[in-house]
PyMOL Python script that loads the backbone (N, CA, C, O; Angstrom):
from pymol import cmd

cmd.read_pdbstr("""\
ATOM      1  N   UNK A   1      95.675  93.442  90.222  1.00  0.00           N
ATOM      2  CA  UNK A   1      95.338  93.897  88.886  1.00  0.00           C
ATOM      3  C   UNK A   1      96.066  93.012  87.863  1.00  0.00           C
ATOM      4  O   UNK A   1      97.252  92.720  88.017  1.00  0.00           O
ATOM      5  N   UNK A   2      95.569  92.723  87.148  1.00  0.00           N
ATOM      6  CA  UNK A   2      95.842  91.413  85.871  1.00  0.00           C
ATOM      7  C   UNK A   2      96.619  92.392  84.361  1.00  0.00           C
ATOM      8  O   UNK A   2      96.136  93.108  83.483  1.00  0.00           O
ATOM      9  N   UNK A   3      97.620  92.057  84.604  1.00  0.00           N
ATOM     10  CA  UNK A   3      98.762  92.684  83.414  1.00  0.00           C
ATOM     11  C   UNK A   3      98.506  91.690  82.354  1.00  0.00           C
ATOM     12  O   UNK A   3      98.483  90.465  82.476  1.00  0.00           O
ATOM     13  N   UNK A   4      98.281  92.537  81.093  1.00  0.00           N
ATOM     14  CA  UNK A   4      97.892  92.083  79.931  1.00  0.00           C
ATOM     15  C   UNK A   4      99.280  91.271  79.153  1.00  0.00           C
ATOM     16  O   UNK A   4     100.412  91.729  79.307  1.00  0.00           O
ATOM     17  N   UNK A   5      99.042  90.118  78.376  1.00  0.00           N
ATOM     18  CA  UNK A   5      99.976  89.290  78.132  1.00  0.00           C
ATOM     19  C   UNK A   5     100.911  90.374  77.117  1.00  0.00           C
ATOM     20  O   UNK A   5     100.435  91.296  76.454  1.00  0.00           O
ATOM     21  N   UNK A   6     102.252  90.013  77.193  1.00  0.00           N
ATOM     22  CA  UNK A   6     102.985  90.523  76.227  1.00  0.00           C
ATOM     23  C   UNK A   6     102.904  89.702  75.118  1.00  0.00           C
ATOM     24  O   UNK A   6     102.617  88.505  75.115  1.00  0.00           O
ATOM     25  N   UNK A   7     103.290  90.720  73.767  1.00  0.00           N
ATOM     26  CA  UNK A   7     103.109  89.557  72.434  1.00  0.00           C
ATOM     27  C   UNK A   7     104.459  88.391  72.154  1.00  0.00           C
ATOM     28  O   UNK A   7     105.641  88.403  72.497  1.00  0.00           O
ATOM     29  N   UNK A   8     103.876  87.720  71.606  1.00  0.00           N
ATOM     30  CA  UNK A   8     105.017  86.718  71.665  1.00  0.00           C
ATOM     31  C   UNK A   8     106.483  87.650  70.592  1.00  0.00           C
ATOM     32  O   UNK A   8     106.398  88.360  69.590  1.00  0.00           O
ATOM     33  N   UNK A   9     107.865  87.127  71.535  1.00  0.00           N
ATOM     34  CA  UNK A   9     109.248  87.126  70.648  1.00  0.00           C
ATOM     35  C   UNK A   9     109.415  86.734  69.479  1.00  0.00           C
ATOM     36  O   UNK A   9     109.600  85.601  69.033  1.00  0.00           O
ATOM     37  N   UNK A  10     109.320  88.071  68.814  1.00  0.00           N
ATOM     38  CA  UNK A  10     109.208  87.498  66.837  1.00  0.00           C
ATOM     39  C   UNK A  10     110.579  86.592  66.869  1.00  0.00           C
ATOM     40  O   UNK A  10     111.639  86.735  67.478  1.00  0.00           O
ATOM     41  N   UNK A  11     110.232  85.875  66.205  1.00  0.00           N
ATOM     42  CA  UNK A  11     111.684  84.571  65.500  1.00  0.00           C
ATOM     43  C   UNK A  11     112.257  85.583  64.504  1.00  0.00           C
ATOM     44  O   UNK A  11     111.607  86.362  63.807  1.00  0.00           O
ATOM     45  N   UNK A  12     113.687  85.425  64.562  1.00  0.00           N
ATOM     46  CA  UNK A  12     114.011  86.500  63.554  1.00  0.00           C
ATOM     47  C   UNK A  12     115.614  85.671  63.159  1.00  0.00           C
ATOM     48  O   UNK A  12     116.431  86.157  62.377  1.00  0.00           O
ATOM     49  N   UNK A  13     115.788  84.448  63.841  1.00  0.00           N
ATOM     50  CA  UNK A  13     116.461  83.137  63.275  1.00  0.00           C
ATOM     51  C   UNK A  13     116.072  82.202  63.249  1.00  0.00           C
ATOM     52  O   UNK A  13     115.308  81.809  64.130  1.00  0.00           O
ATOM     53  N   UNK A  14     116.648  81.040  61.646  1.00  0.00           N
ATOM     54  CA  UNK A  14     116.027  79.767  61.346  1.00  0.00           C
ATOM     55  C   UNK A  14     115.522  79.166  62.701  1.00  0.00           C
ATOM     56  O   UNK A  14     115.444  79.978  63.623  1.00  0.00           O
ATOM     57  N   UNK A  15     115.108  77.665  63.009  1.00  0.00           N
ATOM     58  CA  UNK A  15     114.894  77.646  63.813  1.00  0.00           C
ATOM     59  C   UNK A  15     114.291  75.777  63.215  1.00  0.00           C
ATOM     60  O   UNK A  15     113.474  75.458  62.351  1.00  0.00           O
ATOM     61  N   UNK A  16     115.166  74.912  64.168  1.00  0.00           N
ATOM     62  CA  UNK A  16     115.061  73.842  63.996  1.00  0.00           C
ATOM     63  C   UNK A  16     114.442  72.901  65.076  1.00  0.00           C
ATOM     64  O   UNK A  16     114.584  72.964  66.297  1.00  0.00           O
ATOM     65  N   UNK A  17     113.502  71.743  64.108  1.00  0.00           N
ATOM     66  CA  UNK A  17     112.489  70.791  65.248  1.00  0.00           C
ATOM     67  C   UNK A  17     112.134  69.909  64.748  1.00  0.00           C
ATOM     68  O   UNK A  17     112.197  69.971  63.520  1.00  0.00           O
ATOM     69  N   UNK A  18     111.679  68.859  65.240  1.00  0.00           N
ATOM     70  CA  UNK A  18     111.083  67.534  64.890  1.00  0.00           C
ATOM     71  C   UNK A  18     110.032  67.205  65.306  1.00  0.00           C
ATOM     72  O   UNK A  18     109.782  67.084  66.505  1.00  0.00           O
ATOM     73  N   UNK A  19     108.939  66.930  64.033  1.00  0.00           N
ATOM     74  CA  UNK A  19     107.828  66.736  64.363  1.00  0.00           C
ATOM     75  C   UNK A  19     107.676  65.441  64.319  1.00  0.00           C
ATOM     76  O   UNK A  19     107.987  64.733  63.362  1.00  0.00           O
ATOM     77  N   UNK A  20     107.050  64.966  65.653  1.00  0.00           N
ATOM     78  CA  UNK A  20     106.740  63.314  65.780  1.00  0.00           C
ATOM     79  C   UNK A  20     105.455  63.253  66.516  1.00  0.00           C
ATOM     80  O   UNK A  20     105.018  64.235  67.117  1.00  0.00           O
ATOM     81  N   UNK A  21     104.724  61.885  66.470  1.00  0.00           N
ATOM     82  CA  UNK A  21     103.663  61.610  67.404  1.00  0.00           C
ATOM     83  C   UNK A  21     102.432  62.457  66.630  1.00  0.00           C
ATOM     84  O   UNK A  21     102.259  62.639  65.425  1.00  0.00           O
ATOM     85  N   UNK A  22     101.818  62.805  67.531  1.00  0.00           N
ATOM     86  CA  UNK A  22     100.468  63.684  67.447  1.00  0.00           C
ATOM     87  C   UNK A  22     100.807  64.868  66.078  1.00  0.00           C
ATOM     88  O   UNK A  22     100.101  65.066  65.089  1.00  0.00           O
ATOM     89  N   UNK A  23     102.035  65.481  66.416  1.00  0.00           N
ATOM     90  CA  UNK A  23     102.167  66.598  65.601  1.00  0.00           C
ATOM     91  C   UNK A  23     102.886  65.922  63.723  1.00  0.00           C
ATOM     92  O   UNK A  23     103.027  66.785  62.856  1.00  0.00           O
ATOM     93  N   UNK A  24     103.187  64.662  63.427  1.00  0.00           N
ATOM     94  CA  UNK A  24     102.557  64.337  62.274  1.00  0.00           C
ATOM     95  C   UNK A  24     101.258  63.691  61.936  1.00  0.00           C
ATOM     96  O   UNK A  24     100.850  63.836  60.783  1.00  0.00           O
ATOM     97  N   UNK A  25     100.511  62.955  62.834  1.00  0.00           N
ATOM     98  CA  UNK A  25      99.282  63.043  62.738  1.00  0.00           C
ATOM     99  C   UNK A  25      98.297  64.359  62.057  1.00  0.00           C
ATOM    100  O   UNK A  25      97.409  64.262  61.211  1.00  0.00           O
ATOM    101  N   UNK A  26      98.685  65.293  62.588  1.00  0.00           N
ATOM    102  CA  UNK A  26      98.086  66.354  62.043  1.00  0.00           C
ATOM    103  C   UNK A  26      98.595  67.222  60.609  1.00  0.00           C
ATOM    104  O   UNK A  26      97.901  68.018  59.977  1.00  0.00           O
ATOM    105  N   UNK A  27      99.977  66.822  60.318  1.00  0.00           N
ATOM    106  CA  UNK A  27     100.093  67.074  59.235  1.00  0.00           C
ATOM    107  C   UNK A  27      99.989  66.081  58.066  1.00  0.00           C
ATOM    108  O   UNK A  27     100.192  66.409  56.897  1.00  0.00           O
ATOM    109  N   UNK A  28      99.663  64.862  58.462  1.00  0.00           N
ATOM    110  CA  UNK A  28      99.695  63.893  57.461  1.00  0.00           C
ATOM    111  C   UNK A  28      97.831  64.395  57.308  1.00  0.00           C
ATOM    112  O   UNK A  28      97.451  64.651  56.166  1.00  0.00           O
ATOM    113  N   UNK A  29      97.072  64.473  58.155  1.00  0.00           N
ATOM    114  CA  UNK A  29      95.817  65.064  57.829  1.00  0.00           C
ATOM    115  C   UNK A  29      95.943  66.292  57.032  1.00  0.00           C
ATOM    116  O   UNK A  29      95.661  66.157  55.841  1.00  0.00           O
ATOM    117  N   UNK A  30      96.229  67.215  57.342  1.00  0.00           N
ATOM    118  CA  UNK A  30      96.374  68.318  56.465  1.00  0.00           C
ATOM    119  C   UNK A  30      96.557  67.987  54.572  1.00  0.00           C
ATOM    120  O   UNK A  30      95.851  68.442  53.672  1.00  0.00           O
ATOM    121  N   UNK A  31      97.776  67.035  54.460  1.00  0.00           N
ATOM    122  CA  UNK A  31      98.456  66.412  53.460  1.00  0.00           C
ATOM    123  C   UNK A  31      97.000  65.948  52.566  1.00  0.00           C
ATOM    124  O   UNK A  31      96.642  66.448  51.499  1.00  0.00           O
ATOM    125  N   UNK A  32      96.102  64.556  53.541  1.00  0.00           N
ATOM    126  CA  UNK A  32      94.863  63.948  53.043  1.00  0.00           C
ATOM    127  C   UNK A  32      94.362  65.012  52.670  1.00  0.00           C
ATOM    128  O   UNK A  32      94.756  65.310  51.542  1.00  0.00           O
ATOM    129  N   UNK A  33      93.621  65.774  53.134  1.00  0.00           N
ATOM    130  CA  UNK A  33      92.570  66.205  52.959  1.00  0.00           C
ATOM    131  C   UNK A  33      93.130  67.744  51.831  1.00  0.00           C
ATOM    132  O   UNK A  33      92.437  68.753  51.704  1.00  0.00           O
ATOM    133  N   UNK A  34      94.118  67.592  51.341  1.00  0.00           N
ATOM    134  CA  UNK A  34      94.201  68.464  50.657  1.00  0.00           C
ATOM    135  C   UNK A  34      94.132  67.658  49.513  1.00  0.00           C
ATOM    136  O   UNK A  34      93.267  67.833  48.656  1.00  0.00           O
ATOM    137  N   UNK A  35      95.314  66.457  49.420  1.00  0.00           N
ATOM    138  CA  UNK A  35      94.739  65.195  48.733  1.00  0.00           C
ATOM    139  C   UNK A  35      93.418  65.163  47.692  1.00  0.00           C
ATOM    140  O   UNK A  35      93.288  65.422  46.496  1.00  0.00           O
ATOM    141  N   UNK A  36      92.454  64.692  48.808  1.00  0.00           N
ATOM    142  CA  UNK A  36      90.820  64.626  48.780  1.00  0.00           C
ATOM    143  C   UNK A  36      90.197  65.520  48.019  1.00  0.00           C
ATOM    144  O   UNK A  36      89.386  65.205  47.148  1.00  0.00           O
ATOM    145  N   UNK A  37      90.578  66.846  48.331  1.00  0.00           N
ATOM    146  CA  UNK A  37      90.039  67.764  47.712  1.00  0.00           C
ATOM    147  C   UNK A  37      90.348  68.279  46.123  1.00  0.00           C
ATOM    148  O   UNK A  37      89.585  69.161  45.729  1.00  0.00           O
ATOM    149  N   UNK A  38      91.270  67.870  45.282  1.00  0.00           N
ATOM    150  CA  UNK A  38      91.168  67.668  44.504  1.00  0.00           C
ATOM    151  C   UNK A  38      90.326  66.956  44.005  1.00  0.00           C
ATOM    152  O   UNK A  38      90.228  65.799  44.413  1.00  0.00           O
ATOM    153  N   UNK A  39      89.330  67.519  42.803  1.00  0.00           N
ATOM    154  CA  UNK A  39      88.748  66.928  41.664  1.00  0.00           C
ATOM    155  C   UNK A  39      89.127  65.413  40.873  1.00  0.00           C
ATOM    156  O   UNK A  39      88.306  64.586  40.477  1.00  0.00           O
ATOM    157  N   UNK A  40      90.265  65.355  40.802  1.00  0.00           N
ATOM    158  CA  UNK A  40      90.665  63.783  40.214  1.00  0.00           C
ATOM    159  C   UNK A  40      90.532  62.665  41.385  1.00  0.00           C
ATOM    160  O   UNK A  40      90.540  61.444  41.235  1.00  0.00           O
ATOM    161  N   UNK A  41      90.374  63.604  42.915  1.00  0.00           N
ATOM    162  CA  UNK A  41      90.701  62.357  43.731  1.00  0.00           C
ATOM    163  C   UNK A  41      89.231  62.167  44.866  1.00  0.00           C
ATOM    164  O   UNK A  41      89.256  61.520  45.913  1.00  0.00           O
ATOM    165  N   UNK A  42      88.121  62.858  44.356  1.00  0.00           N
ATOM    166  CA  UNK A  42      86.873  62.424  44.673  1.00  0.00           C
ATOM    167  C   UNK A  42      86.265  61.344  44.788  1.00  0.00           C
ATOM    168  O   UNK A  42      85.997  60.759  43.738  1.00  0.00           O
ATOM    169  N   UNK A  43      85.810  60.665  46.213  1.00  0.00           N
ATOM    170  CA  UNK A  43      85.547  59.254  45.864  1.00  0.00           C
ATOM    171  C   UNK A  43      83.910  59.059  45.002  1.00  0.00           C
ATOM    172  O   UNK A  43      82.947  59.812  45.148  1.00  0.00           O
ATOM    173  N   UNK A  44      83.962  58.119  44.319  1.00  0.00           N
ATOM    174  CA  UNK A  44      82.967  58.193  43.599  1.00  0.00           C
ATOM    175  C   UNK A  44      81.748  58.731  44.042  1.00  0.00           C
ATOM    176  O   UNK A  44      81.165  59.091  43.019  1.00  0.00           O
ATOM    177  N   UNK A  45      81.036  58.984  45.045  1.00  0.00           N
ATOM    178  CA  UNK A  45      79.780  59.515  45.775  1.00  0.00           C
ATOM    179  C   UNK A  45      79.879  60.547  45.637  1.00  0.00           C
ATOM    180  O   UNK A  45      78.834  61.197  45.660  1.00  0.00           O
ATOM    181  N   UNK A  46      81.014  61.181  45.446  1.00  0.00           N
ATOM    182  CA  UNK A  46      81.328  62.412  45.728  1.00  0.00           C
ATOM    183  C   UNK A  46      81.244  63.093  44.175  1.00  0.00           C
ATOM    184  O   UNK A  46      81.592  64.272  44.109  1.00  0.00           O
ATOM    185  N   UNK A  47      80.957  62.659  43.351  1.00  0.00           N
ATOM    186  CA  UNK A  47      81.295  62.846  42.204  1.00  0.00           C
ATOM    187  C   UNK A  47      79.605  63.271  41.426  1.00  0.00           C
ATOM    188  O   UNK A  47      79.667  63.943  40.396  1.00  0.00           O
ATOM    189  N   UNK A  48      78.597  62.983  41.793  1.00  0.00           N
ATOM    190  CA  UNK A  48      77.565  63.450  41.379  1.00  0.00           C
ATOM    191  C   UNK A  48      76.487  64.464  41.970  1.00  0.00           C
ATOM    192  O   UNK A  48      77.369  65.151  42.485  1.00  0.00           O
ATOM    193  N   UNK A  49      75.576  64.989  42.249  1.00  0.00           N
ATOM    194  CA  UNK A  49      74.710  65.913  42.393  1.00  0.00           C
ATOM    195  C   UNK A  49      74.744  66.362  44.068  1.00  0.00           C
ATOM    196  O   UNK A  49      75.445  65.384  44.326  1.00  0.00           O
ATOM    197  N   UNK A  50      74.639  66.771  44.907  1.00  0.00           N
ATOM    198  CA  UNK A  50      75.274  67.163  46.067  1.00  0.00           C
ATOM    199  C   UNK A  50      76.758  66.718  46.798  1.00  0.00           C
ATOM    200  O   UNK A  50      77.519  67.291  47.577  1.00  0.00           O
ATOM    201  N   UNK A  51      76.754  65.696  46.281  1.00  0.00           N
ATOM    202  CA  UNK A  51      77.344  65.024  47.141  1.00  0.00           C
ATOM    203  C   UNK A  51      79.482  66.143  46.985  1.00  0.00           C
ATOM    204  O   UNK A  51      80.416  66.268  47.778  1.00  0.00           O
ATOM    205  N   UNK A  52      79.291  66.506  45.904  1.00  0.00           N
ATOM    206  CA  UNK A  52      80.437  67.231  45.465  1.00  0.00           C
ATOM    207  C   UNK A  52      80.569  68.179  46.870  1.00  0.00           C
ATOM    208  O   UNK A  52      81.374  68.060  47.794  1.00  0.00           O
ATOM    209  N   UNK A  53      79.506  69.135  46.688  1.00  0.00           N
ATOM    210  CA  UNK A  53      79.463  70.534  47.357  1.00  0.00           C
ATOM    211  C   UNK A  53      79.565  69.800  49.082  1.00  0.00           C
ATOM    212  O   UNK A  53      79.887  70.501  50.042  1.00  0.00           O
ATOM    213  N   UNK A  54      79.267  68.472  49.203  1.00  0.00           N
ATOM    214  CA  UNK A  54      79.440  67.824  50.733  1.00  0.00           C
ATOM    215  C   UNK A  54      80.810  67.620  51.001  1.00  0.00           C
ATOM    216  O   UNK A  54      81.310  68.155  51.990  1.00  0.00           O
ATOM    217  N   UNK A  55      81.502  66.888  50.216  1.00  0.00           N
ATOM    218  CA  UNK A  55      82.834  66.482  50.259  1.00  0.00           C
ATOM    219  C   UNK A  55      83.575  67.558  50.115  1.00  0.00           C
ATOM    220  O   UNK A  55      84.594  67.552  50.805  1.00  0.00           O
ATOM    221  N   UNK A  56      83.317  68.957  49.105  1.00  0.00           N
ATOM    222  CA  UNK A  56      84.296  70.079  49.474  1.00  0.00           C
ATOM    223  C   UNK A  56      84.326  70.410  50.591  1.00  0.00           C
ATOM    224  O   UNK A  56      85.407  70.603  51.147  1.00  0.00           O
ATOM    225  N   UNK A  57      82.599  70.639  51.526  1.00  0.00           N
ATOM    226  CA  UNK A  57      82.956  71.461  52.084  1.00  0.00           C
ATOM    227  C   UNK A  57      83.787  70.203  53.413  1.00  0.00           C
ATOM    228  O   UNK A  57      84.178  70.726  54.456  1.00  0.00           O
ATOM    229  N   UNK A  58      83.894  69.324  53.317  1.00  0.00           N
ATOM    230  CA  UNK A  58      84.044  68.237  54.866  1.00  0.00           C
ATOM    231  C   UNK A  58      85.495  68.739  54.488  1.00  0.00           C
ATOM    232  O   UNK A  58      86.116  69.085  55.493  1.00  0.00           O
ATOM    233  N   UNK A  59      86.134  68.858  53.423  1.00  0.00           N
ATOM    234  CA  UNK A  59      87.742  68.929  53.126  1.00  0.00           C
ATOM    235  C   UNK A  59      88.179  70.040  53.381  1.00  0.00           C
ATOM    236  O   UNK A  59      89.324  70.379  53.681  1.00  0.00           O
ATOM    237  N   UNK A  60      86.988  70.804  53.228  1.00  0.00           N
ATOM    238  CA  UNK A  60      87.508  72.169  53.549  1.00  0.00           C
ATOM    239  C   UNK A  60      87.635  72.444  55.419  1.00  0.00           C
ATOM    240  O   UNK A  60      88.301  73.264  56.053  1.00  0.00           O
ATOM    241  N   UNK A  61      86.799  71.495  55.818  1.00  0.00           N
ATOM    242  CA  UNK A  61      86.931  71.718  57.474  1.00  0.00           C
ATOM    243  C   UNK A  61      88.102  71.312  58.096  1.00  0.00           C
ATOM    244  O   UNK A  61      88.723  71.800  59.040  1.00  0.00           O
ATOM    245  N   UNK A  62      88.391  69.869  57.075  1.00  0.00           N
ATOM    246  CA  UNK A  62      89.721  69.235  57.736  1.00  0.00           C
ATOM    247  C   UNK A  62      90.902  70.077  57.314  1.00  0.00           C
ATOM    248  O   UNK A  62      91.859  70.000  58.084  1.00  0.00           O
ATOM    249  N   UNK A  63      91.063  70.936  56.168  1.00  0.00           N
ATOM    250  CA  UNK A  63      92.124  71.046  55.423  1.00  0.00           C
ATOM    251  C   UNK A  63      92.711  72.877  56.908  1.00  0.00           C
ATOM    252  O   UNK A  63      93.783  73.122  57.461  1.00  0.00           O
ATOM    253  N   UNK A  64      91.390  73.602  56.940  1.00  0.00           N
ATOM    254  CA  UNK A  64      91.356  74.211  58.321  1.00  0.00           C
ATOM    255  C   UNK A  64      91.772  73.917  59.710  1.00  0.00           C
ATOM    256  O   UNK A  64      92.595  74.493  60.422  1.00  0.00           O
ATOM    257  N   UNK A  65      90.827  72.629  59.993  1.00  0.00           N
ATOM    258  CA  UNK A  65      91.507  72.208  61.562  1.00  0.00           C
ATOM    259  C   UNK A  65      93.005  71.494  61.277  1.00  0.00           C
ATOM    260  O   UNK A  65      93.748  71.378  62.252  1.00  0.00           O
ATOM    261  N   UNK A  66      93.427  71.054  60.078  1.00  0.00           N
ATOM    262  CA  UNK A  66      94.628  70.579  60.400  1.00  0.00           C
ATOM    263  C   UNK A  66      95.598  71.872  60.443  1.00  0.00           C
ATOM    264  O   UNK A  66      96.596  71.840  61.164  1.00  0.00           O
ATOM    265  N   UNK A  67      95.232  73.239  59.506  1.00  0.00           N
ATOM    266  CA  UNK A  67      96.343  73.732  59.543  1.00  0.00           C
ATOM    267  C   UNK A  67      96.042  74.974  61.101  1.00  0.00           C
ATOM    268  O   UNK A  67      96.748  75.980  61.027  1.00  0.00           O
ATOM    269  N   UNK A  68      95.420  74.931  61.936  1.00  0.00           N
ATOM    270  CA  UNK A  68      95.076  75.264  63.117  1.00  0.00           C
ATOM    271  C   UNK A  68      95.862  74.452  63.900  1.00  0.00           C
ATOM    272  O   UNK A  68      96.364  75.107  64.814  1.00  0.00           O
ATOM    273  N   UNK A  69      96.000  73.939  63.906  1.00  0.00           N
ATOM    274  CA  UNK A  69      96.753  72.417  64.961  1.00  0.00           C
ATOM    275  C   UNK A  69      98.084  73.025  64.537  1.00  0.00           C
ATOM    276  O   UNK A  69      98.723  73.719  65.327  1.00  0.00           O
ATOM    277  N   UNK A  70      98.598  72.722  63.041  1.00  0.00           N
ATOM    278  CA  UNK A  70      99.551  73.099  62.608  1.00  0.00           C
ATOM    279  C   UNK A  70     101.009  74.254  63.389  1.00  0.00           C
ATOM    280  O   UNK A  70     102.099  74.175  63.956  1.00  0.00           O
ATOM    281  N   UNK A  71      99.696  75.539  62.730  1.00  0.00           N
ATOM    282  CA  UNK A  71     100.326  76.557  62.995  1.00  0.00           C
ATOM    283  C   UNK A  71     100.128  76.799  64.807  1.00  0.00           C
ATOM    284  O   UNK A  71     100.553  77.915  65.107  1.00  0.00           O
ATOM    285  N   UNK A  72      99.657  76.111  65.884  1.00  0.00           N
ATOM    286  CA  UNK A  72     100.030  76.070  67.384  1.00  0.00           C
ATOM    287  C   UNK A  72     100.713  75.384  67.496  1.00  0.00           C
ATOM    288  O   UNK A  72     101.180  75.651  68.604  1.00  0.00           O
ATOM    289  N   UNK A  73     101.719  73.736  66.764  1.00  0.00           N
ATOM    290  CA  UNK A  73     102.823  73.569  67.236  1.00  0.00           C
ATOM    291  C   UNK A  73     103.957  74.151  67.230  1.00  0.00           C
ATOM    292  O   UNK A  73     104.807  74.243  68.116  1.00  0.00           O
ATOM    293  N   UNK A  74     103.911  74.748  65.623  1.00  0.00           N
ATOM    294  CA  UNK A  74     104.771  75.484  65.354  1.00  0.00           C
ATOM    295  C   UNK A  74     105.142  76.908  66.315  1.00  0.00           C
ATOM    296  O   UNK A  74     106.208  77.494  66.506  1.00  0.00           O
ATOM    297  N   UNK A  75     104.426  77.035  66.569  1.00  0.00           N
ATOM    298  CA  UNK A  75     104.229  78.226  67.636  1.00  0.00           C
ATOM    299  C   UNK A  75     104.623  77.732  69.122  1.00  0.00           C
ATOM    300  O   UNK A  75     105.404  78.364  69.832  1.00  0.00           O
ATOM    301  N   UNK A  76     104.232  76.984  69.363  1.00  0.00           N
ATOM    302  CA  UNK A  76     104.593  76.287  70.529  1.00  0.00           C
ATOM    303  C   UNK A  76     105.853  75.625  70.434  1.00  0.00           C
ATOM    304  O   UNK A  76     106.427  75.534  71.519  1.00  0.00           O
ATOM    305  N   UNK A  77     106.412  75.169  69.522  1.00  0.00           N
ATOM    306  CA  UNK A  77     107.912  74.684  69.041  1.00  0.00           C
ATOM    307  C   UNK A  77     109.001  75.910  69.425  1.00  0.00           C
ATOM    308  O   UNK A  77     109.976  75.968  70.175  1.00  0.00           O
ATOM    309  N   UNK A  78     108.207  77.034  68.357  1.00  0.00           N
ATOM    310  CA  UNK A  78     108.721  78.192  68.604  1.00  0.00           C
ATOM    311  C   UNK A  78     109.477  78.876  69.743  1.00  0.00           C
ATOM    312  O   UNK A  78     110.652  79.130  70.010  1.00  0.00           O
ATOM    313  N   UNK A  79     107.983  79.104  70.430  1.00  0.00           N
ATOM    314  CA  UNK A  79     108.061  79.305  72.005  1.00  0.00           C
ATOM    315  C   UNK A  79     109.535  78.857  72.994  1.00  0.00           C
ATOM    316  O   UNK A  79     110.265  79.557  73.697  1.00  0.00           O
ATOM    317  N   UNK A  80     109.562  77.145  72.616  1.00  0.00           N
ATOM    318  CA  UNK A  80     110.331  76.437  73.505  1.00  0.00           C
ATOM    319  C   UNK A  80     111.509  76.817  73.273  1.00  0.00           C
ATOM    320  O   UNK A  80     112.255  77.145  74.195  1.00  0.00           O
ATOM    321  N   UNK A  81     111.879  76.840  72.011  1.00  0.00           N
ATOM    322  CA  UNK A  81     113.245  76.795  71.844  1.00  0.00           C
ATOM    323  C   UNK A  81     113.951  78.289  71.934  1.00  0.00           C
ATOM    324  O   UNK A  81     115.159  78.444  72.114  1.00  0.00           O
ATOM    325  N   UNK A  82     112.826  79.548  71.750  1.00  0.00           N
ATOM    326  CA  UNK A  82     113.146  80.592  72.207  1.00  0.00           C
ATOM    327  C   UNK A  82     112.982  80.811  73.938  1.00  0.00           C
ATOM    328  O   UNK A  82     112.773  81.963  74.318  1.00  0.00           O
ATOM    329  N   UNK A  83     113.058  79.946  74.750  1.00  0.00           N
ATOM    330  CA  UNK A  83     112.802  79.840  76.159  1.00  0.00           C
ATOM    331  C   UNK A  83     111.334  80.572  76.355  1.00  0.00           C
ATOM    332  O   UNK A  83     111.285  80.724  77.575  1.00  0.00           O
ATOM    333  N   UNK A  84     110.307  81.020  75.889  1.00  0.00           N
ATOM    334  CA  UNK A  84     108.962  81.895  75.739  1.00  0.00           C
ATOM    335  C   UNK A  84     108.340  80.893  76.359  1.00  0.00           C
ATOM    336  O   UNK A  84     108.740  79.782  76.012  1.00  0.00           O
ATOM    337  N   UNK A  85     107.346  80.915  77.302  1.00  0.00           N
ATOM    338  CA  UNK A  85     106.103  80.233  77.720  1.00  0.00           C
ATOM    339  C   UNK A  85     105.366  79.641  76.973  1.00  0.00           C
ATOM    340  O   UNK A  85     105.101  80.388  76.031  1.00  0.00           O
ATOM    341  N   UNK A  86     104.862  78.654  76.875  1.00  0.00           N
ATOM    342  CA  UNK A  86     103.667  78.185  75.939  1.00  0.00           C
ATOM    343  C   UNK A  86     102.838  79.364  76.119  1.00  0.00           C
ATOM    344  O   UNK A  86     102.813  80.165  77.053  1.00  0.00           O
ATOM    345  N   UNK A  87     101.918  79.298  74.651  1.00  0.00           N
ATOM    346  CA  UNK A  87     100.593  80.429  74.954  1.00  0.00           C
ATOM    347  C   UNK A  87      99.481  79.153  74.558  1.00  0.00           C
ATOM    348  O   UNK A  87      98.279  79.416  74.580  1.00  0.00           O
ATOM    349  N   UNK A  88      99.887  77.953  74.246  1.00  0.00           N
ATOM    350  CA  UNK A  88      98.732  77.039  74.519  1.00  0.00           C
ATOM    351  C   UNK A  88      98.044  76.941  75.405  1.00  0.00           C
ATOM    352  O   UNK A  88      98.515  77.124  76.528  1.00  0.00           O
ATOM    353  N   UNK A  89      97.001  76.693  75.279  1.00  0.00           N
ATOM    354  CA  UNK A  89      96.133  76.072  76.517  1.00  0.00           C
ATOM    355  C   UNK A  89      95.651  74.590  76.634  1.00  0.00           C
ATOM    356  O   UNK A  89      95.023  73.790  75.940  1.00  0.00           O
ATOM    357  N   UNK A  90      96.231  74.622  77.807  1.00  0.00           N
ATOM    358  CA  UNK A  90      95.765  72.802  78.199  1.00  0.00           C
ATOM    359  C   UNK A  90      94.350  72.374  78.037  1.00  0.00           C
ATOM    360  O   UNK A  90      93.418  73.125  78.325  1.00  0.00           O
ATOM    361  N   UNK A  91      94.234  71.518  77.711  1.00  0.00           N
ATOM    362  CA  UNK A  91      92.674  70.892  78.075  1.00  0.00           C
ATOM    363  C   UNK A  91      92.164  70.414  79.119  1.00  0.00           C
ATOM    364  O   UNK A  91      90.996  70.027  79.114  1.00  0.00           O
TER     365      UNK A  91
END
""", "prot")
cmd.dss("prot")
cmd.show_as("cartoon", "prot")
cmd.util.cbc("prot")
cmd.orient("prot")
């Protein structure tokens, strides 16, 4: 019989890490595409009759998957340093 996961160990101290590799990759995306999405920083295509409502919404996908990525290292950072299992899943 398959015992249901326990919830993860709330952090309830600071809690220090370094993000390198892959995991600033994804926040320097996050960073862009929040960037991007500002109005002053539209590339010109983006600036007239659909093309606006295209470029919000592409910024709005990235500005999502980056902070998805985000908030599982952090969680997974979490995890480690509280000795907790990853709750990632491998690919």
């Amino acid at each position: 019989m398959n015992r249901p996961n326990k919830a993860p160990v709330a952090v309830l101290e600071p809690l220090t890490f370094t993000l390198q590799g892959d995991d600033l990759k994804h926040l320097n995306d996050y960073r862009e595409a929040v960037y991007l999405s500002a109005l002053e920083n539209y590339p010109e295509e983006a600036k007239s009759g659909n093309g606006s409502v295209i470029h919000q919404e592409r910024c709005r996908q990235r500005v999502d998957a980056a902070k998805r990525a985000l908030a599982e290292i952090l969680s997974s950072k979490a995890d480690e340093q509280l000795g907790a299992p990853s709750r990632l899943q491998s690919d």
